[in-house]
C-alpha positions, 0 to 999 in steps of 0.5 A, spaced: 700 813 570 700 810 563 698 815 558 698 822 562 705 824 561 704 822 553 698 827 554 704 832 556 708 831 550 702 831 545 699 838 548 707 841 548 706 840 540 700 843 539 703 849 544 709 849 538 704 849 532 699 854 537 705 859 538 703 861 531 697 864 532 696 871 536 691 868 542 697 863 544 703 869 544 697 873 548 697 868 553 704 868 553 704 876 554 698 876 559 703 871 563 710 874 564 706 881 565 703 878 571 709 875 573 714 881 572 708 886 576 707 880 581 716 879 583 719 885 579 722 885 572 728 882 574 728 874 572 734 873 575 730 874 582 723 872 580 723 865 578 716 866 576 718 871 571 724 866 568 719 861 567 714 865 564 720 867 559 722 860 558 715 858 556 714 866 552 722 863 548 720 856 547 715 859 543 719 863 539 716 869 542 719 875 539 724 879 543 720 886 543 715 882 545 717 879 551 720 886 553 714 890 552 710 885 557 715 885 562 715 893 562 708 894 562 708 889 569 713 893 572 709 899 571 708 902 564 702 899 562 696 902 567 691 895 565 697 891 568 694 892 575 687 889 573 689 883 571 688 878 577 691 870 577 685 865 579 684 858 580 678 855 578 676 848 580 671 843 577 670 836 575 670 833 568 667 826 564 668 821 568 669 824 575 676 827 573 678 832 577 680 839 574 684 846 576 684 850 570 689 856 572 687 863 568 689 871 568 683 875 568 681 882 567 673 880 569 673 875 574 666 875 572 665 874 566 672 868 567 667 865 572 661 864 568 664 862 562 668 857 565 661 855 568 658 853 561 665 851 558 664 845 564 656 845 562 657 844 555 663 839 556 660 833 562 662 836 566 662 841 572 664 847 576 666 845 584 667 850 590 674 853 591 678 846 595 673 843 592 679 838 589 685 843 589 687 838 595 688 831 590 694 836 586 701 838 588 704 843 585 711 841 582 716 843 576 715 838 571 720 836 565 718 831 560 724 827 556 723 823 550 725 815 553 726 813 546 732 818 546 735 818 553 736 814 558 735 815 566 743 816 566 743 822 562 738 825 567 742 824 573 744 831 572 737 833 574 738 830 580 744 832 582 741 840 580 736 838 585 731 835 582 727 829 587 725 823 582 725 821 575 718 817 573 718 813 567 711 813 563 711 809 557 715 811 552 717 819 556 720 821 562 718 825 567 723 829 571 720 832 578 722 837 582 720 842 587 718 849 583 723 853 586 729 847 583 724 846 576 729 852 572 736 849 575 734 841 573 732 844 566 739 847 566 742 842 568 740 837 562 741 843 557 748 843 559 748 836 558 745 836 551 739 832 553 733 836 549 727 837 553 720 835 550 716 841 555 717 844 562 713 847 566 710 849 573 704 843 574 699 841 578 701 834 579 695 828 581 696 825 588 691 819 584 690 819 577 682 816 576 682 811 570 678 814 564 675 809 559 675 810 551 668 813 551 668 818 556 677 820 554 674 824 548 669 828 551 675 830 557 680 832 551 674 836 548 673 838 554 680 841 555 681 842 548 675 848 549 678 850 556 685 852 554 682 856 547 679 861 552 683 867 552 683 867 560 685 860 561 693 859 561 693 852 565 688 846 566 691 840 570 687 834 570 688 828 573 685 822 569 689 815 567 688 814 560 691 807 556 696 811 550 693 807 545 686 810 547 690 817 548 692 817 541 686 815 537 682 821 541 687 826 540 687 826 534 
C-alpha cells in the first residue's frame, strides 16, 4: 500500500493552501448545505453535518460561513433543494479504478464534464457499479508515524475504531463511518494531532501504477478535484512514495 496514504496527507496540505481560495469554501459550503438539508441542522444527530463542519473548521472556514450554509439547507435558501449528490465512476492511466463523489445543480452538464475531464486525461467514464464494488466506504484519520506511535492511537481503538495500518511514514486509523467523529475525538483528547480526517472510499486492492502513467493519474485527479461540482475522487493506485513525491510536485 506504499505511497497511497502519503497521497492522503499530500492532498490534505494542498486543501490547507486551497482553503484560501473562494472555490474550496464553496465546496465546502455547497457540502454542509446538502448534509443539514438531507439529516436536519442539528450536528449533534446528523454525523454527515458533523463531518462537513469539521472539514468546513479545519479549513478555517468563517463561522457566519458555516451558518449561513447550514441555514439554507434547513430551508431558508429555496436553490438548497436543486442540489443533488452523485457518484460517478470510471477508469484512470493504468487501469485505476475511480469514484469521484460531486454535489450538483445540473447533472447534465456534471455528467458530460466529468466525461471529457476522463477523455482528456487517459482515461474513461464507466456504467453506475462499474467499480463501485472494489471500494468500501470508511472513516480514515491520517497520522504522522514520524510523531506518534501506535500506542498513542490506542485511544482510537477503544473509541471504536477497527484497525491501525502503518504506510511508510503515516498512519492510518480505520473505522466505521459512523465511529470516524469519536476515533477523532479521542485522539484530540489525547493530544495526537491529526494530519486529515475524513469519510473515503477505501480500495479493497490497490493497482501498481508505474512512474510514466503515476503523473498523467495525478493530473488526471488534480483536473478532477478543480471542478466546481467535484467534492471527492477515490482512487485506488499503489505508487512507490519516492515515485509519488517527484509527480506531485
Amino acid at each position: 500500500m506504499s505511497g497511497h496514504s502519503k497521497w492522503a496527507s499530500i492532498k490534505h496540505k494542498k486543501a490547507v493552501v486551497d482553503a484560501r481560495r473562494g472555490q474550496h469554501f464553496t465546496k465546502l459550503a455547497r457540502a454542509i448545505t446538502v448534509a443539514a438539508r438531507e439529516g436536519g441542522g442539528d450536528p449533534t444527530g446528523n454525523s454527515g453535518l458533523a463531518l462537513a463542519i469539521q472539514k468546513a473548521r479545519d479549513a478555517s472556514m468563517p463561522k457566519d460561513n458555516i451558518e449561513r450554509a447550514i441555514a439554507k439547507g434547513t430551508g431558508e435558501g429555496a436553490d438548497a433543494d436543486q442540489i443533488e449528490t452523485v457518484l460517478y465512476e470510471g477508469y484512470g492511466p493504468g487501469g485505476v479504478a475511480l469514484l469521484i463523489e460531486a454535489l450538483t445543480d445540473n447533472r447534465n452538464r456534471t455528467g458530460a464534464e466529468m466525461r471529457h475531464l476522463l477523455g482528456k486525461h487517459g482515461g474513461n467514464l464507466g456504467e453506475p457499479g462499474s467499480v463501485s464494488y472494489l471500494f468500501d466506504k470508511r472513516g480514515v484519520i491520517v497520522v504522522d508515524a514520524n510523531r506518534y506511535s501506535e500506542d498513542d492511537l490506542m485511544p482510537a481503538i477503544d473509541a471504536g475504531a477497527e484497525d491501525i495500518a502503518l504506510d511508510e511514514d503515516v498512519y492510518e486509523v480505520i473505522t466505521e463511518p459512523s465511529d470516524l467523529a469519536a476515533a477523532r475525538e479521542a485522539l484530540a483528547q489525547a493530544g495526537v494531532e491529526i494530519e486529515s480526517a475524513d469519510l473515503t472510499q477505501r480500495p479493497r486492492a490497490r493497482v501498481p501504477v508505474d512512474e510514466s502513467d503515476a503523473g498523467k493519474l495525478l493530473k488526471l485527479i488534480d483536473a478532477l478535484e478543480e471542478n466546481d461540482d467535484v467534492g471527492a475522487v477515490h482512487a485506488n493506485f499503489d505508487v512507490d512514495s519516492a515515485v509519488l513525491e517527484r509527480v506531485a510536485q
